[in-house]
Jmol script that loads the backbone (N, CA, C; Angstrom):
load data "model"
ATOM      1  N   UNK A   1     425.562  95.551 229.451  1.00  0.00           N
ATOM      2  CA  UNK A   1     426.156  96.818 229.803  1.00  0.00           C
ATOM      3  C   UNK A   1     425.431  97.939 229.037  1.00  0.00           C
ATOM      4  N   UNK A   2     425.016  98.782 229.694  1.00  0.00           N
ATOM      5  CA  UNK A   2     424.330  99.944 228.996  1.00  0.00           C
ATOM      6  C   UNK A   2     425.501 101.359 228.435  1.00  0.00           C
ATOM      7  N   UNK A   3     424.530 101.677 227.372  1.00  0.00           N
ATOM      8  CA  UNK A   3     425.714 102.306 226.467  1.00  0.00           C
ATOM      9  C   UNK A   3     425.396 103.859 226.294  1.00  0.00           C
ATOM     10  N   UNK A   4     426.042 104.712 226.405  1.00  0.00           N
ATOM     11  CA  UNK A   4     425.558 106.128 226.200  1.00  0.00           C
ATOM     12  C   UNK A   4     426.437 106.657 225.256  1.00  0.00           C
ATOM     13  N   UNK A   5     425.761 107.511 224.683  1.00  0.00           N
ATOM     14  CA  UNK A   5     426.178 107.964 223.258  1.00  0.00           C
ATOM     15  C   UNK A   5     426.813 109.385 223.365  1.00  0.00           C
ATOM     16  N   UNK A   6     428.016 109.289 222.242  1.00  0.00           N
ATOM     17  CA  UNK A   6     428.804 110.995 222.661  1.00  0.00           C
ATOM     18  C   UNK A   6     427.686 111.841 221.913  1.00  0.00           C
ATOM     19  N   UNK A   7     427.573 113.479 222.882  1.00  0.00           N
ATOM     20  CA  UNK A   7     427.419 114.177 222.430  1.00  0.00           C
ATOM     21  C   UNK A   7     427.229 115.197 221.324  1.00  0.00           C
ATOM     22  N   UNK A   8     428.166 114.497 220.473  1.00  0.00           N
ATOM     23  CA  UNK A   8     429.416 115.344 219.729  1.00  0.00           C
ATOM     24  C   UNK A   8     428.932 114.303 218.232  1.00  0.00           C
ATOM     25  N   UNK A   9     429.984 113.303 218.927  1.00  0.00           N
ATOM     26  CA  UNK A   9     429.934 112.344 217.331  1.00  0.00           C
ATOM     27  C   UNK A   9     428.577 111.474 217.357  1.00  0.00           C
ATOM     28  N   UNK A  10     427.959 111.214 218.265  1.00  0.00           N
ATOM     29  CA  UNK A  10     426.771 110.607 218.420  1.00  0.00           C
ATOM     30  C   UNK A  10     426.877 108.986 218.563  1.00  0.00           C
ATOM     31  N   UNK A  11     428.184 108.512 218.702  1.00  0.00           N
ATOM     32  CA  UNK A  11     429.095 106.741 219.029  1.00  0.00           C
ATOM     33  C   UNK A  11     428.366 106.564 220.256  1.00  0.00           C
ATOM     34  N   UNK A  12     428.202 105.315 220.063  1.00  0.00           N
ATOM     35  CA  UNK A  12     427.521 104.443 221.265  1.00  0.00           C
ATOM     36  C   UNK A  12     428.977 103.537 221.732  1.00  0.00           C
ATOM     37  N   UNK A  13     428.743 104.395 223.149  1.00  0.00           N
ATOM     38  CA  UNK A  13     430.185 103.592 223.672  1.00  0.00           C
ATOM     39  C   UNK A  13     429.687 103.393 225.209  1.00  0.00           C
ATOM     40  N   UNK A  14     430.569 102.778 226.212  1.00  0.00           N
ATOM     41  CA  UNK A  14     430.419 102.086 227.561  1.00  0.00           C
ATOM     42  C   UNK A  14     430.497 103.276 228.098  1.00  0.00           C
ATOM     43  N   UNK A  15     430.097 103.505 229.756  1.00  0.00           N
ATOM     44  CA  UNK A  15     430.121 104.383 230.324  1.00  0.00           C
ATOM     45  C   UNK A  15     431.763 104.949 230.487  1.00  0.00           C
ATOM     46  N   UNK A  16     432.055 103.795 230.965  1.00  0.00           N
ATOM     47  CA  UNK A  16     434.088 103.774 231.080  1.00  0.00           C
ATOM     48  C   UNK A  16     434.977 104.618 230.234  1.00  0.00           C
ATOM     49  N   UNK A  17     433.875 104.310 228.389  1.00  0.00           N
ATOM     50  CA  UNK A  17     434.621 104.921 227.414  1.00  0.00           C
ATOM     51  C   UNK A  17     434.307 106.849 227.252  1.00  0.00           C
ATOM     52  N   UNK A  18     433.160 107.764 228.072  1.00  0.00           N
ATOM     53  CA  UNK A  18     432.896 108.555 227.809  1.00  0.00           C
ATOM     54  C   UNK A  18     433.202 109.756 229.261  1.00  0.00           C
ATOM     55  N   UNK A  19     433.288 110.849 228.988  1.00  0.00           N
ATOM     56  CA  UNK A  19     434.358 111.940 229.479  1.00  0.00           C
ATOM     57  C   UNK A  19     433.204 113.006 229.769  1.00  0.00           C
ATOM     58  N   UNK A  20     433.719 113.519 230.856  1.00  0.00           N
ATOM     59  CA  UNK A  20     432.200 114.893 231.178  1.00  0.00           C
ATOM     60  C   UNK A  20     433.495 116.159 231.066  1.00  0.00           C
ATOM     61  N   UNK A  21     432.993 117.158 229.897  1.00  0.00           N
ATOM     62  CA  UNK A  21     433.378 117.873 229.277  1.00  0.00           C
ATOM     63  C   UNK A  21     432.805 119.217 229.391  1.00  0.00           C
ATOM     64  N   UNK A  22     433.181 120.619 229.899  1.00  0.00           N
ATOM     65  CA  UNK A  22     432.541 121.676 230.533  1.00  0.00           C
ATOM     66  C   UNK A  22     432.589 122.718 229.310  1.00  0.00           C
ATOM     67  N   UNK A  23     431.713 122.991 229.265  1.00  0.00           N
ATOM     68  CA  UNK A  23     431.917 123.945 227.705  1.00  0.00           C
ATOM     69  C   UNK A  23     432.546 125.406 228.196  1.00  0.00           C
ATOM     70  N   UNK A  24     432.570 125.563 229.175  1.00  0.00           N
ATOM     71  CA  UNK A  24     433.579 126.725 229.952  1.00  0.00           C
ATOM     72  C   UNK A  24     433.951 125.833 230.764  1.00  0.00           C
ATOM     73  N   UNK A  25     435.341 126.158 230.880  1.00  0.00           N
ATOM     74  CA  UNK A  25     436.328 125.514 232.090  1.00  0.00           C
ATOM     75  C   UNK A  25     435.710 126.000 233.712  1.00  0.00           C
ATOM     76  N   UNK A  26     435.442 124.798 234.447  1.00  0.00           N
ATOM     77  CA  UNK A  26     435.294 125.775 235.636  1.00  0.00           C
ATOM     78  C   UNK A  26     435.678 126.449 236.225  1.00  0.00           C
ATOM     79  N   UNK A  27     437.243 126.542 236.373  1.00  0.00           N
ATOM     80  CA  UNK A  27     438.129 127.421 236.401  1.00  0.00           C
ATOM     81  C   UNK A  27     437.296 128.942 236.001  1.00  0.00           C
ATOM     82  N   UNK A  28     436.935 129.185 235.198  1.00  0.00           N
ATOM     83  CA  UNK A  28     437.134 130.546 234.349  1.00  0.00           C
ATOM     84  C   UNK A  28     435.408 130.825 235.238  1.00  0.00           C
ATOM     85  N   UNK A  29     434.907 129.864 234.937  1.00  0.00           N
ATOM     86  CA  UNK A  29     432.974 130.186 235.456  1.00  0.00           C
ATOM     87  C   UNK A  29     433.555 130.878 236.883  1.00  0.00           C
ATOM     88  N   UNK A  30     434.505 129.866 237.554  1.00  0.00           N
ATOM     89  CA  UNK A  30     434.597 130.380 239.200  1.00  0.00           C
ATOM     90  C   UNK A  30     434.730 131.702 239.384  1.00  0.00           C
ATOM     91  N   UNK A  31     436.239 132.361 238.711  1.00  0.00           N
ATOM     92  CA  UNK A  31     436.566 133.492 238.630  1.00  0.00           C
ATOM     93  C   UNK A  31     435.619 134.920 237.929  1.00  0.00           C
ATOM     94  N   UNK A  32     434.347 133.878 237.391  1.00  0.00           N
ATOM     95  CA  UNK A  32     433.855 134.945 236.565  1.00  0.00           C
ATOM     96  C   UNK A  32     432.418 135.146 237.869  1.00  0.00           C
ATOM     97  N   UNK A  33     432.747 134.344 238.660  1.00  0.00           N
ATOM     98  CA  UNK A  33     431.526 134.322 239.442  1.00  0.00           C
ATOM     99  C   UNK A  33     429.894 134.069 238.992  1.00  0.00           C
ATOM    100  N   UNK A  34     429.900 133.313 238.283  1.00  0.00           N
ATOM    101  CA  UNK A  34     428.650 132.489 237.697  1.00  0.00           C
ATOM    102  C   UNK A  34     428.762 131.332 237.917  1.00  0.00           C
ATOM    103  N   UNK A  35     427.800 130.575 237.398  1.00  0.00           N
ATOM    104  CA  UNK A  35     427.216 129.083 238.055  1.00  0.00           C
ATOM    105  C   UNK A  35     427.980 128.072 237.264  1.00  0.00           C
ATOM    106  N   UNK A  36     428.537 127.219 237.517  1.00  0.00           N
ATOM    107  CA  UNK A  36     428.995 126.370 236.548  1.00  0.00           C
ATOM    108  C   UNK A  36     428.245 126.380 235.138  1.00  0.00           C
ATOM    109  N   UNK A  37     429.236 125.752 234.288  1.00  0.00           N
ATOM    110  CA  UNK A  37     428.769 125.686 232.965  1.00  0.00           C
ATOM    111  C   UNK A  37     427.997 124.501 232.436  1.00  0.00           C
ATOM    112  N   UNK A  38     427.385 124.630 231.343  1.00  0.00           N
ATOM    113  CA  UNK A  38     426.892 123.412 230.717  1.00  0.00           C
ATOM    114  C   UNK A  38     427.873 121.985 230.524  1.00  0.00           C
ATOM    115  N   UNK A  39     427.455 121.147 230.582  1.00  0.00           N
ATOM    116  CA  UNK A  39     428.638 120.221 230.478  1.00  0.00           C
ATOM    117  C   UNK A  39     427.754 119.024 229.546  1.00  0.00           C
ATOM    118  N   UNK A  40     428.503 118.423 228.888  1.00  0.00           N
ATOM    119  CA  UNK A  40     428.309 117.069 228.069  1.00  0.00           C
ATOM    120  C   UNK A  40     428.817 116.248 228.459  1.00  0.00           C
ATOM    121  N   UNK A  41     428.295 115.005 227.783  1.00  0.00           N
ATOM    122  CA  UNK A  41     429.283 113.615 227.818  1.00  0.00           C
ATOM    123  C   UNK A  41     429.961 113.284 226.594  1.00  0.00           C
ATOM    124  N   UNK A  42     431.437 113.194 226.572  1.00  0.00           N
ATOM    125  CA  UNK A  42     431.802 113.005 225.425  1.00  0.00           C
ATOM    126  C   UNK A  42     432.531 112.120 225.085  1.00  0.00           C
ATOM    127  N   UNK A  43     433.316 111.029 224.325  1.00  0.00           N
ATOM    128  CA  UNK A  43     433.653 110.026 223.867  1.00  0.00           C
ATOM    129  C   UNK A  43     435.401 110.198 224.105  1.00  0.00           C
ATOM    130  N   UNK A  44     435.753 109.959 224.350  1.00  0.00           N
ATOM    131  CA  UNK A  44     437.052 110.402 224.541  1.00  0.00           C
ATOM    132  C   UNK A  44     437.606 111.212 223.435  1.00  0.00           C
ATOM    133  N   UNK A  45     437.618 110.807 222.298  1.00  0.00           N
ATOM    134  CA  UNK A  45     438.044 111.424 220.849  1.00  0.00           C
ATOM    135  C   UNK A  45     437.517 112.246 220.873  1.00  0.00           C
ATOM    136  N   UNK A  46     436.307 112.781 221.043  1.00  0.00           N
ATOM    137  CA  UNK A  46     435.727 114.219 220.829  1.00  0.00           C
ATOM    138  C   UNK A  46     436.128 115.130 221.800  1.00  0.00           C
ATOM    139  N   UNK A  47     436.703 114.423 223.169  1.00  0.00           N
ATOM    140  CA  UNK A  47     437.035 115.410 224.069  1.00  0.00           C
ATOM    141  C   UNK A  47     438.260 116.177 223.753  1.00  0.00           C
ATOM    142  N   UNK A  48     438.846 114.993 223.168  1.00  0.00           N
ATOM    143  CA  UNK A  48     440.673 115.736 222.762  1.00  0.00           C
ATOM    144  C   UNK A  48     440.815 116.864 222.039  1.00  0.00           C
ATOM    145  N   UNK A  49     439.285 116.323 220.735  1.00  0.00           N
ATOM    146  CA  UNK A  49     439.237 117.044 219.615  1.00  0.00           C
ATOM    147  C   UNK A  49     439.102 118.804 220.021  1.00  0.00           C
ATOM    148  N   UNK A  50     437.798 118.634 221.318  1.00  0.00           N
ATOM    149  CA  UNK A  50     437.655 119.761 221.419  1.00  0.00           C
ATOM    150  C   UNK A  50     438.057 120.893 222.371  1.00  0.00           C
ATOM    151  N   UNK A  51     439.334 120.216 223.158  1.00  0.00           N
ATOM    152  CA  UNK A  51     440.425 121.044 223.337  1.00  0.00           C
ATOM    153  C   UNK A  51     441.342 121.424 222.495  1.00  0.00           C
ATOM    154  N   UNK A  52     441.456 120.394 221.706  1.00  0.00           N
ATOM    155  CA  UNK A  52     442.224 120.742 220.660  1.00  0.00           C
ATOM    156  C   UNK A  52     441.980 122.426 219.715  1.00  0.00           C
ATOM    157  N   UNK A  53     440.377 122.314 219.885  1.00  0.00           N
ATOM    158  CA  UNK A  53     439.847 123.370 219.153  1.00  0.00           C
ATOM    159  C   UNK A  53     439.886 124.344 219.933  1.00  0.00           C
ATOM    160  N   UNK A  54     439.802 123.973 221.306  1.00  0.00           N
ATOM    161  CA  UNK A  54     439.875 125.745 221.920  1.00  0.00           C
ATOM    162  C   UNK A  54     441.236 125.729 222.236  1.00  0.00           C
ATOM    163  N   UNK A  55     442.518 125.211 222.409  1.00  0.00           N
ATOM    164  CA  UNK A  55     443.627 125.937 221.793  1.00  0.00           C
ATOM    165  C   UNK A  55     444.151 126.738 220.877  1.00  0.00           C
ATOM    166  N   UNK A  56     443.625 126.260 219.768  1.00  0.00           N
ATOM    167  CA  UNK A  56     443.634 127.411 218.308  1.00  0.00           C
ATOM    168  C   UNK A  56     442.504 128.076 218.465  1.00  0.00           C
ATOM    169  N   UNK A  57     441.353 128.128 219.377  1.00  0.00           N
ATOM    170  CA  UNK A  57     440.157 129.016 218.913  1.00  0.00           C
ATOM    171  C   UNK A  57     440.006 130.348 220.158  1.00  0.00           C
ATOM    172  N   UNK A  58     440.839 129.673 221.807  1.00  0.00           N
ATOM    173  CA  UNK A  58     440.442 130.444 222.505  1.00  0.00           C
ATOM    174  C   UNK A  58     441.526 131.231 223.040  1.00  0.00           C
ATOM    175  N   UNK A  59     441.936 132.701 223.079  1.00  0.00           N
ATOM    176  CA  UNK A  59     442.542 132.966 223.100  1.00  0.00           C
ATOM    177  C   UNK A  59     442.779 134.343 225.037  1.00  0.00           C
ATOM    178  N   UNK A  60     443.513 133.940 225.487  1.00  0.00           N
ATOM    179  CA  UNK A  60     443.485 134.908 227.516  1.00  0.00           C
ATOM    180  C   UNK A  60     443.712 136.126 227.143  1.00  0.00           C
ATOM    181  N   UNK A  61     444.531 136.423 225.837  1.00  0.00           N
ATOM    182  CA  UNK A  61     444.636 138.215 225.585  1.00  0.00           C
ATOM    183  C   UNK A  61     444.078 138.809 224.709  1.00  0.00           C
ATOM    184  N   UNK A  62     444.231 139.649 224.592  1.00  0.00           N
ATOM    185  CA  UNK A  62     444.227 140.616 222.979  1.00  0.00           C
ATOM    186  C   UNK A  62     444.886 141.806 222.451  1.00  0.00           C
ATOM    187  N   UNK A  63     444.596 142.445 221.737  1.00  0.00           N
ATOM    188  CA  UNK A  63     445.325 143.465 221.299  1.00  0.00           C
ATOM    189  C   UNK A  63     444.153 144.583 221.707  1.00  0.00           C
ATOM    190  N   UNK A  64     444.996 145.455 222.155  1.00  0.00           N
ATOM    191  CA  UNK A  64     444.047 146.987 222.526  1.00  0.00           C
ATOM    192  C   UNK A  64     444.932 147.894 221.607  1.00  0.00           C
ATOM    193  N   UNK A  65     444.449 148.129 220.727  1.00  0.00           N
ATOM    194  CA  UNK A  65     444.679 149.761 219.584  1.00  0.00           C
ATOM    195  C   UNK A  65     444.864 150.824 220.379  1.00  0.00           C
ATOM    196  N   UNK A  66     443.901 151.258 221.054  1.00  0.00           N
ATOM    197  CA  UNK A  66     443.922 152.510 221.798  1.00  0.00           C
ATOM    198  C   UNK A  66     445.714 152.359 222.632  1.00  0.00           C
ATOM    199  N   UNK A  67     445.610 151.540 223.228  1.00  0.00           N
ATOM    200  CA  UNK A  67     447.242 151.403 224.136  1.00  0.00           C
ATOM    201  C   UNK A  67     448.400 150.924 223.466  1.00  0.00           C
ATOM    202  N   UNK A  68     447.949 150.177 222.256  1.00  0.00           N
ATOM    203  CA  UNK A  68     448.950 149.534 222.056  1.00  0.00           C
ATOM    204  C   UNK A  68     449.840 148.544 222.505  1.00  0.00           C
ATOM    205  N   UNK A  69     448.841 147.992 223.300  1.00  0.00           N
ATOM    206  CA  UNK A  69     449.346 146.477 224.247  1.00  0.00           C
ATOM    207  C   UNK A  69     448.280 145.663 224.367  1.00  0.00           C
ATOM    208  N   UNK A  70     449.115 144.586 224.393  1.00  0.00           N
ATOM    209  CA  UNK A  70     448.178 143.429 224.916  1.00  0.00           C
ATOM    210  C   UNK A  70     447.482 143.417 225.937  1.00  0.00           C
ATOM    211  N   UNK A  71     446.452 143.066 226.579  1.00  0.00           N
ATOM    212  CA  UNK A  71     445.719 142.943 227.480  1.00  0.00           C
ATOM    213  C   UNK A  71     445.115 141.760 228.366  1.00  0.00           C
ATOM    214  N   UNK A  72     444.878 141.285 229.419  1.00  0.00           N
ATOM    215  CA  UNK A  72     443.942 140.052 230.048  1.00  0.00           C
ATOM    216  C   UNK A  72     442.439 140.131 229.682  1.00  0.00           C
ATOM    217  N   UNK A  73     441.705 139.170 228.739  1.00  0.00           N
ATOM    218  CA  UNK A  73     440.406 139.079 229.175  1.00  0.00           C
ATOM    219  C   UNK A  73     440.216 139.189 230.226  1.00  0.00           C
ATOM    220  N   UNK A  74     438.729 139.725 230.684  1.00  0.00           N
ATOM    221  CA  UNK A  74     438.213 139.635 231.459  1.00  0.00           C
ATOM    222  C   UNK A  74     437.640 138.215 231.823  1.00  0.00           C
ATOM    223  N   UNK A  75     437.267 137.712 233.182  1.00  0.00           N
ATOM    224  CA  UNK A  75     436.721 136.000 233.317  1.00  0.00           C
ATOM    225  C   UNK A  75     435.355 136.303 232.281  1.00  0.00           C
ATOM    226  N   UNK A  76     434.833 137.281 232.063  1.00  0.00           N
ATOM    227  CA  UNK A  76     433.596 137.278 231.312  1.00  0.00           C
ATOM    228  C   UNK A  76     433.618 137.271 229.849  1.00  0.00           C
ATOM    229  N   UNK A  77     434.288 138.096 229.431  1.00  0.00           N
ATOM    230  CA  UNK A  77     435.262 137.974 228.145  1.00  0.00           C
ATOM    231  C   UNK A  77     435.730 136.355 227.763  1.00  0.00           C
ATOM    232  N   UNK A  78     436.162 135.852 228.424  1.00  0.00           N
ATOM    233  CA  UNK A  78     436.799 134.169 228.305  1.00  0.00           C
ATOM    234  C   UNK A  78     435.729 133.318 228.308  1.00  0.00           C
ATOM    235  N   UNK A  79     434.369 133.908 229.059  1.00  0.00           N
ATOM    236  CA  UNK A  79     432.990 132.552 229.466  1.00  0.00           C
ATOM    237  C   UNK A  79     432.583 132.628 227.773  1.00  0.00           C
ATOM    238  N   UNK A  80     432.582 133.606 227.193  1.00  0.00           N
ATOM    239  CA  UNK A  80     432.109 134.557 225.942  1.00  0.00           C
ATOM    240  C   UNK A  80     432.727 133.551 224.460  1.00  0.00           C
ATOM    241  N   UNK A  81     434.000 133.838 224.780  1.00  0.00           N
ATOM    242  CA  UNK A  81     435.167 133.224 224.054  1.00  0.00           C
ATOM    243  C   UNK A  81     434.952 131.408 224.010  1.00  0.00           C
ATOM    244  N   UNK A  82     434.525 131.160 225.099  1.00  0.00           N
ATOM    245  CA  UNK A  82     434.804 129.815 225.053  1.00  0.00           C
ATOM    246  C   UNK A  82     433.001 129.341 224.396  1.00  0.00           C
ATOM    247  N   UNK A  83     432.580 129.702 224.570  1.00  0.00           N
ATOM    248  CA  UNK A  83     430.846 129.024 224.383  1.00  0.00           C
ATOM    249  C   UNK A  83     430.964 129.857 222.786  1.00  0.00           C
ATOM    250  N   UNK A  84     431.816 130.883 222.332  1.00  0.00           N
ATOM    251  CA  UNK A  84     432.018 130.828 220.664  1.00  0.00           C
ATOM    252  C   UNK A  84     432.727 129.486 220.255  1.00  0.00           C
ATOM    253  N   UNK A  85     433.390 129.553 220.962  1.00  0.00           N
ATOM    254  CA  UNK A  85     434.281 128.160 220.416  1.00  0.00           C
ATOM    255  C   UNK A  85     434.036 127.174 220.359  1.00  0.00           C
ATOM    256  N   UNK A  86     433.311 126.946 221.511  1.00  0.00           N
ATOM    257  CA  UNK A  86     432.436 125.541 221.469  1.00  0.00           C
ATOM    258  C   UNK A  86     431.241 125.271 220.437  1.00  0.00           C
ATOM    259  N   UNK A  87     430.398 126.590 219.971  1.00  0.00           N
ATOM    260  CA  UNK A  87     429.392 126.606 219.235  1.00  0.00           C
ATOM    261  C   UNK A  87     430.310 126.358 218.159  1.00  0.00           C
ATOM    262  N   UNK A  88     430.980 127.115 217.701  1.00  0.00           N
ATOM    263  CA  UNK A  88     431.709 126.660 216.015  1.00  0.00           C
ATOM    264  C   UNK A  88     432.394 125.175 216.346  1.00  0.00           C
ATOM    265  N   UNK A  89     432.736 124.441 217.355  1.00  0.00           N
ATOM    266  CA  UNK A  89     433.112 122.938 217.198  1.00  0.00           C
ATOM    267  C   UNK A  89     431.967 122.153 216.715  1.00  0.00           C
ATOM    268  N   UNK A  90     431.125 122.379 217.655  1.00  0.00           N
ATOM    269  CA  UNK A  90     429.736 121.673 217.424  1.00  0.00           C
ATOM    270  C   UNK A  90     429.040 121.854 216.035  1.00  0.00           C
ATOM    271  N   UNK A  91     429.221 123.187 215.138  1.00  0.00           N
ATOM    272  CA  UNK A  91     428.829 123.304 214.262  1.00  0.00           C
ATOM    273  C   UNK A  91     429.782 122.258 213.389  1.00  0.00           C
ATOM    274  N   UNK A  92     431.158 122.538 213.414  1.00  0.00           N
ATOM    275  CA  UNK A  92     432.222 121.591 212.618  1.00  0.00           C
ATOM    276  C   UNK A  92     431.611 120.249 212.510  1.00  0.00           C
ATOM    277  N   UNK A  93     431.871 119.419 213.590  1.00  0.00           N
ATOM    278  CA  UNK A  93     431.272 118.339 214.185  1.00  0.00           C
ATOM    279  C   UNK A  93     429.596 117.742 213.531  1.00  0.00           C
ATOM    280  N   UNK A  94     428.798 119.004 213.408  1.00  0.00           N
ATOM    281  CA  UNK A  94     427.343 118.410 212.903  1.00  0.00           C
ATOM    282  C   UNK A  94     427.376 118.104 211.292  1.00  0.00           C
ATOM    283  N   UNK A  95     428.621 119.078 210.629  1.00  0.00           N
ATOM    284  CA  UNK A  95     428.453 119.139 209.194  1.00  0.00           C
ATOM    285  C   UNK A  95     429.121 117.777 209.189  1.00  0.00           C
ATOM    286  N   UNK A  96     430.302 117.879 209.628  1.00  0.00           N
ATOM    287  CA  UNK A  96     431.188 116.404 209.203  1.00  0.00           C
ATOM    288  C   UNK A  96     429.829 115.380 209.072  1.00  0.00           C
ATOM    289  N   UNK A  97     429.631 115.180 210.862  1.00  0.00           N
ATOM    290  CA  UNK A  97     428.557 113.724 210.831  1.00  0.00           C
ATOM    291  C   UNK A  97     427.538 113.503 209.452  1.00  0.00           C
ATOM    292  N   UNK A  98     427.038 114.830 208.763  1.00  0.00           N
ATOM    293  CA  UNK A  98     426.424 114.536 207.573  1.00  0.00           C
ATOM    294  C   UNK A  98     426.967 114.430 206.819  1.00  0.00           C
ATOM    295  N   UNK A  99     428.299 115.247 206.289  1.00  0.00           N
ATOM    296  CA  UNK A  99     429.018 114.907 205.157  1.00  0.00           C
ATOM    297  C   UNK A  99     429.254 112.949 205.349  1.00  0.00           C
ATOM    298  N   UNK A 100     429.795 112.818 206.531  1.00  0.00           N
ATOM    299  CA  UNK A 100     429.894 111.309 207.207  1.00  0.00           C
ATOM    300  C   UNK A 100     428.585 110.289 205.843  1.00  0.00           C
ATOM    301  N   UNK A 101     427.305 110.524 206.906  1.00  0.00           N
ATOM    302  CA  UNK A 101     426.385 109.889 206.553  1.00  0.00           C
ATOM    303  C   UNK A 101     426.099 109.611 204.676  1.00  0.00           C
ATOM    304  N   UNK A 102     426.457 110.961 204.084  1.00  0.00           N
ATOM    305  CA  UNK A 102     425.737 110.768 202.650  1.00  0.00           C
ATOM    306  C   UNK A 102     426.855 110.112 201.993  1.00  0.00           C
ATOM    307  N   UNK A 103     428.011 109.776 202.315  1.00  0.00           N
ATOM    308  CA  UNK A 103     429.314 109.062 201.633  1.00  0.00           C
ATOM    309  C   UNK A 103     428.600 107.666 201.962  1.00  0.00           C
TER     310      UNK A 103
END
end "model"
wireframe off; spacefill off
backbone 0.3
color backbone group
């Protein structure tokens, strides 16, 4: 059985065991009217992980000062938001694997 390796944590697992993961939701690419997003293969655990991370990292509103209300990102605003979020997972993710390795 041939084995492909996550993205993320770099585990050699079965095809069965690994997850195709959109670093923007397509959802948001559609509405933003651009091309689908980059996508990985990821291990199941890393996939959870990194929703997990754009729950606390990605956020549909904000605060506007000038009005004094909350507001909707824009779909472009959110493509923006999410490929920050994903870059700081991946960064999380690369330090661990070395902190990992030198223990």
């Amino acid at each position: 059985m041939t084995k492909e390796t996550c993205q993320s944590c770099g585990r050699r697992l079965g095809p069965e065991s690994m997850e195709k993961h959109h670093i923007v939701p397509v959802g948001v690419t559609t509405e933003a009217g651009i091309p689908e997003s980059q996508s990985l293969r990821l291990c199941a655990d890393c996939h959870r992980e990194v929703h997990t991370w754009y729950t606390a990292k990605v956020r549909r509103t904000e605060y506007d000062a000038d009005t004094r209300r909350f507001r909707n990102k824009s779909y472009l605003e959110m493509v923006q938001e999410y490929q920050a979020a994903f870059s700081g997972f991946a960064d999380y993710k690369s330090k661990r694997r070395k902190r990992t390795r030198r223990s």
